[in-house]
C-alpha positions in Angstrom: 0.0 0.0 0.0 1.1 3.2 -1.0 1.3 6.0 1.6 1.8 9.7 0.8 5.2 10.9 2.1 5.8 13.1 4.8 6.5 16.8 5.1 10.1 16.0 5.9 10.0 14.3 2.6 8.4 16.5 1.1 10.9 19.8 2.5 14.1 19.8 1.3 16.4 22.8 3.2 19.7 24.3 1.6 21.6 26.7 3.3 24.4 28.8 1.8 25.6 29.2 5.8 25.9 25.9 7.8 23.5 25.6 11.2 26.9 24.7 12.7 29.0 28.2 11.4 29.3 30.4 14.0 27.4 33.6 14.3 29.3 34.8 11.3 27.0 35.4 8.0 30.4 35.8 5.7 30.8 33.4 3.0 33.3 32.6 0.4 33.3 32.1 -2.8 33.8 28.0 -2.6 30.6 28.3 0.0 28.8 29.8 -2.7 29.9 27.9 -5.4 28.9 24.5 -3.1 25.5 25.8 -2.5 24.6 26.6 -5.9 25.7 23.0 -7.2 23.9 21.6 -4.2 20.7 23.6 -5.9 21.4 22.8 -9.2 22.2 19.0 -8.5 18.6 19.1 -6.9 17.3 20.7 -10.1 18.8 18.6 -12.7 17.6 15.4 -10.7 13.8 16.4 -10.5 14.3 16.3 -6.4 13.1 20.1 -6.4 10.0 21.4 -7.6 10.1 24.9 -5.9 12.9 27.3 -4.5 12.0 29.9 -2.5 15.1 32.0 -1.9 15.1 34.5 1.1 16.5 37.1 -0.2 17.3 38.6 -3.9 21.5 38.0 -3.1 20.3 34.1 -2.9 18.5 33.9 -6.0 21.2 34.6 -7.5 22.5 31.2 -7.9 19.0 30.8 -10.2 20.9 32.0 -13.1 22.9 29.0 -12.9 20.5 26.1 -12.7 20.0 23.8 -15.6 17.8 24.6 -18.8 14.7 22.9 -17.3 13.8 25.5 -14.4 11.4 25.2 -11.5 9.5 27.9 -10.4 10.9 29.7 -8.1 9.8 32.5 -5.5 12.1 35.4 -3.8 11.3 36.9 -0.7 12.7 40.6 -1.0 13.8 42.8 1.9 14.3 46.6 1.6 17.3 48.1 -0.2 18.5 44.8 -1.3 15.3 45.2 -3.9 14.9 49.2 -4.2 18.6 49.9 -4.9 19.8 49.9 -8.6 20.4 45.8 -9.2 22.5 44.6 -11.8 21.7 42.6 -14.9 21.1 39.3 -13.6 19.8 40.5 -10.6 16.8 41.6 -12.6 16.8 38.9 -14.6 16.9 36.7 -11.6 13.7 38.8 -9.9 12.0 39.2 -13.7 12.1 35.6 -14.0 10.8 34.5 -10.4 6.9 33.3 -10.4 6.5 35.0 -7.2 8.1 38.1 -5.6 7.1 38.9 -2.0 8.1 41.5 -0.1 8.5 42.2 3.7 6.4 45.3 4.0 3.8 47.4 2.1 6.3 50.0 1.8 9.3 47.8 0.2 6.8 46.6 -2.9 6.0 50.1 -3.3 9.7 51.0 -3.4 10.4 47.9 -5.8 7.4 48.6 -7.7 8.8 52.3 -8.9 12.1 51.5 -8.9 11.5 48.2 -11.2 8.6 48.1 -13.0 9.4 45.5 -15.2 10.3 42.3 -12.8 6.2 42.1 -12.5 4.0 42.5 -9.4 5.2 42.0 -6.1 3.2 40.5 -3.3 3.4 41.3 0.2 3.8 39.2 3.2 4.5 41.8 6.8 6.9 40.9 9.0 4.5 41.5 11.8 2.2 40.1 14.4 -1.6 40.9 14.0 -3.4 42.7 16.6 -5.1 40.5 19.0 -8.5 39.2 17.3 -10.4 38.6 20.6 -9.4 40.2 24.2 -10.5 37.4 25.7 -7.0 35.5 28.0 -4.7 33.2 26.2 -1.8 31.2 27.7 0.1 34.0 26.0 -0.9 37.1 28.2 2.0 36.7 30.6 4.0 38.2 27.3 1.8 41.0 27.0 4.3 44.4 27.9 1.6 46.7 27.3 0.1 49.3 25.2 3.7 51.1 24.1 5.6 47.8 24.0 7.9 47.1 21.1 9.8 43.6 20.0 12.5 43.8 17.2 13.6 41.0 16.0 16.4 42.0 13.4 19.9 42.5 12.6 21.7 45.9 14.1 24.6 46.5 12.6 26.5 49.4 12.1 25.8 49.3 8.2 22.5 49.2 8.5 21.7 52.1 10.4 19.5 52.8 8.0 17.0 50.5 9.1 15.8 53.0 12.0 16.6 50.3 15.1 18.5 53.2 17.1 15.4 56.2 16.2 12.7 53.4 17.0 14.8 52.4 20.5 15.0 56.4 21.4 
């Protein structure tokens, strides 16, 4: 008897930074080289029916997998998508069936700045307000009516990201 398979089997993850790198998000060349063969071994051997890159610098690799493409989806996060992008960057984003950005405002900002790559969908990074004020287990996390959580990245290059105005 046949049985369907499994999520597991069904997931496949490829990471251009190993879980066990330390906190470091540099890569070399040879670690990009690796994880684009990884890709386009998957690829060639029918073992991948989607990619979805998480960010445009990732989907990259796309312009290197076999003649017989997958679809493939790239999630796009501020000024890596609104900033002038090469030629096979837009390419790359032209050729994705789905673009998704992280906020309203970066698929605006995509949008004018590169009209051609197509439409742009929009998935927020964000937690919905409450849908009932009724208690949940989860109330003991509630900070209040002023509260803030990032969860992101600060790092002096990205200053531009507004962590330090939003913090004072």
């Amino acid at each position: 008897q046949a049985s369907l398979p499994t999520e597991h089997e069904l997931t496949r993850l490829i990471t251009l930074v190993p879980p066990t790198r330390d906190a470091s998000l540099e890569t070399s060349t040879i670690d990009r080289l690796a994880f684009g063969a990884r890709l386009a071994a998957l690829h060639a051997a029918g073992r991948c029916t989607w990619t979805f890159y998480t960010h445009l610098s990732l989907a990259k690799v796309e312009s290197f997998v076999p003649v017989r493409r997958r679809p493939y989806m790239v999630f796009l996060h501020g000024i890596e998508a609104w900033r002038p992008l090469t030629q096979a960057e837009t390419r790359v984003l032209a050729g994705a069936t789905l673009r998704v950005a992280n906020s309203t405002y970066t698929a605006q900002r995509v949008r004018a700045q590169h009209p051609a790559v197509g439409p742009v969908a929009i998935c927020p990074l964000a937690v919905p307000p409450p849908w009932s004020t009724a208690p949940t287990p989860h109330d003991r996390f509630r900070f209040g009516p002023r509260a803030v959580v990032i969860v992101a990245r600060m790092a002096a290059g990205e200053r531009y990201k507004g962590h330090d105005a939003l913090l004072a």
